[in-house]
N, C-alpha and C positions, 0 to 999 in steps of 0.2 A: 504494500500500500504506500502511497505518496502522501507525506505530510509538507503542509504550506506554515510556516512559521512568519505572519508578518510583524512589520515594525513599523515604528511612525507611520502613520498615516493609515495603514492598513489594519485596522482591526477587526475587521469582518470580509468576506467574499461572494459578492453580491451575486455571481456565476455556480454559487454555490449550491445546489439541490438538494436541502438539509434533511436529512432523515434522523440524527436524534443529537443530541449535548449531553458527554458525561463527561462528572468531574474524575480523577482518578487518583489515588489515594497513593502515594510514594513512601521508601523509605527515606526520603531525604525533605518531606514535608510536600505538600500541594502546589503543585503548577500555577503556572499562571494566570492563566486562564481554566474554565474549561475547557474539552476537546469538541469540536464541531464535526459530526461527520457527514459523507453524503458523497453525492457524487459530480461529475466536472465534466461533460462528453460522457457521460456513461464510464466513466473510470471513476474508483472511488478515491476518496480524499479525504483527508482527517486534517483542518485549519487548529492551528495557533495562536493568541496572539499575546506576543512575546511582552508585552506591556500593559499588559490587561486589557479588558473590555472597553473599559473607561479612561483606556493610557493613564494609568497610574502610579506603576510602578517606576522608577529612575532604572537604567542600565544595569549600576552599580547595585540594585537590588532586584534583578532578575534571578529567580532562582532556576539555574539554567540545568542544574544536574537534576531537579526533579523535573523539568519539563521535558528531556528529552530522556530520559527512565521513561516518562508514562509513553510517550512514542515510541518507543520498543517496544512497552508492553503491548501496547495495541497492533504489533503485527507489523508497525510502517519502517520502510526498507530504503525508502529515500526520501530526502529533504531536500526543500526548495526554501532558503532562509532571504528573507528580503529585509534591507538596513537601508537606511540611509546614511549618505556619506558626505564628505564633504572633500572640495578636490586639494590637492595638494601640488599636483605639476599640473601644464598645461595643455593637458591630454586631451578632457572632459569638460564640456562645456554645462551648465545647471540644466537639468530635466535627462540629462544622458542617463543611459542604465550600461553597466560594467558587469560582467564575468569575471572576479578575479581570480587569479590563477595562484596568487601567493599570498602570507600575512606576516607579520610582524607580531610579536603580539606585548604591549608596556603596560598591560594591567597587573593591579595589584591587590592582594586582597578579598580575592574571588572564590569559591570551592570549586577547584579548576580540574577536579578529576574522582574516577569513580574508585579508584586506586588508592586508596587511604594506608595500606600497611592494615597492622592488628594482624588479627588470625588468616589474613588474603595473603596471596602470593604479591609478591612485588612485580608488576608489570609495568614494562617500557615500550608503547605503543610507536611504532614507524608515524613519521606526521613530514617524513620529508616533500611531500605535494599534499597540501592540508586540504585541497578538496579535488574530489573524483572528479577522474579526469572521462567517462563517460558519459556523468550526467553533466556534465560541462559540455561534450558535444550536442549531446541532445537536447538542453537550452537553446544553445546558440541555433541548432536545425529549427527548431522552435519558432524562435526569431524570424530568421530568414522567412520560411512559411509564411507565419505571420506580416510579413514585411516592419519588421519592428526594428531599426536598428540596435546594435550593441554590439560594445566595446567585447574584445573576446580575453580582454589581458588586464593585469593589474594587481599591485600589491596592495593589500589594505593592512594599514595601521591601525590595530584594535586599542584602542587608549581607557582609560578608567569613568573618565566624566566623571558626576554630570555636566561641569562648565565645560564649558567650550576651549582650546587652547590659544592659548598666545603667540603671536606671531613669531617668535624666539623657536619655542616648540615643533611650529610648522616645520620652520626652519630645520628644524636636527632630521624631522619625518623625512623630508624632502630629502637629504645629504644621507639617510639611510638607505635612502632606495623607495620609499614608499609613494604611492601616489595618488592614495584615496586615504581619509580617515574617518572613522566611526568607532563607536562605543560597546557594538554587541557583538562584535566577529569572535572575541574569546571570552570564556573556553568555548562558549557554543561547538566548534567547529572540530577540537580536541576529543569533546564528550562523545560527539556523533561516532568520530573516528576506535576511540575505544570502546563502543557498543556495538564495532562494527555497520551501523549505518552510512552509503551514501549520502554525499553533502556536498551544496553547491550554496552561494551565497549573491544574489542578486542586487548589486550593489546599486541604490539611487543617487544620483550626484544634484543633492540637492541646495550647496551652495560653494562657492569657493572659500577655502578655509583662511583662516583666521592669518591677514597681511598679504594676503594673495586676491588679484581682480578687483572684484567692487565689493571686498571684506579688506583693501587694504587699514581702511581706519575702524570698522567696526563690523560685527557679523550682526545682518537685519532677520531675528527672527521671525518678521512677518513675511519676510521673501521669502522665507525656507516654508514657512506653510504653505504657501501659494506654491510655490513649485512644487511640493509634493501633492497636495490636491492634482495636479496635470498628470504629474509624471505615473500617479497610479492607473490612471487610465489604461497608460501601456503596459504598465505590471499585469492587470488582469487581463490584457488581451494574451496576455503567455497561457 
């Protein structure tokens, strides 16, 4: 089964042909939301959202290892994770959507793994390509179909938030190599990976980051909701 895990903006999927809502009960505490299920083309799907119903929760308190636990336990085999981001080079223009191919990950603080030690075996999960490289083709096929463009490349900077960073900051992303940032790529993408789930992460680039473009003196959070109102439209046409 395909799980859609959205973010800003996306908190419900109107494409959706809902057949029932259950909460699911974890060893690591309650998801985020409930789980939505139903189906999409006649294909089933099980929605997310990663922020709550009511976008409530901040980043930094996303509890990402119970949310993708109850994803497992429901049988779902691949992820389709939607962020928004914000650009770092001058790759992505605002409303673009990105496939990243790579991450970074500067968060801190996080329960960033299902691997605690105790009575488990110490496991050291491969995360050298952090997200599958076939459900990355078959987005992009997706796309193309669809006539949607996207970006097929890119590193994303997973940072801690909630504030937004400072132009200094940018700065080090940029000179790391990165070239999109946001605040939910990890562990999300870690967790998936040691559950063994497929994972792909549909990046929105919903404004230029912070001393870059028209954020050089300040980032306008009313532009970033306005682009992401648009740029979902093309999210759900996938």
């Amino acid at each position: 089964m395909l799980a859609i895990i959205g973010g800003s903006g996306l908190t419900r999927l109107s494409t959706l042909a809902v057949a029932r809502r259950e909460v699911i009960r974890t060893p690591y505490g309650e998801p985020s939301s409930a789980l939505v299920f139903g189906q999409i083309g006649g294909r089933d799907v099980v929605f997310l959202a990663r922020h709550g119903q009511g976008h409530t929760i901040p980043p930094h308190r996303v509890n990402y290892r119970a949310n993708l636990w109850a994803l497992k336990k429901c049988g779902v085999a691949s992820i389709l994770a939607v962020a928004s981001v914000g650009a770092v080079g001058g790759e992505y223009a605002v409303g673009d959507l990105v496939l990243p191919h790579q991450l970074i990950d500067y968060t801190t603080g996080r329960e960033n793994t299902f691997f605690d030690g105790g009575d488990r075996e110490v496991v050291h999960v491969d995360f050298t390509h952090p997200y599958t490289a076939q459900l990355r083709q078959r987005c992009l096929a997706a796309a193309r179909s669809a006539g949607i463009p996207v970006h097929d490349a890119g590193v994303y900077a997973a940072v801690s938030g909630p504030r937004l960073e400072t132009a200094a900051e940018i700065d080090r992303l940029g000179r790391d190599g990165a070239t999109m940032v946001g605040m939910t790529g990890m562990p999300e993408a870690a967790l998936a990976r040691e559950l063994g789930v497929a994972y792909v992460t549909i990046a929105v680039v919903v404004n230029h980051a912070a001393g870059r473009g028209d954020s050089a003196l300040a980032v306008s959070m009313e532009g970033i909701v306005a682009v992401l109102e648009t740029a979902m439209v093309k999210v759900r046409s996938l």
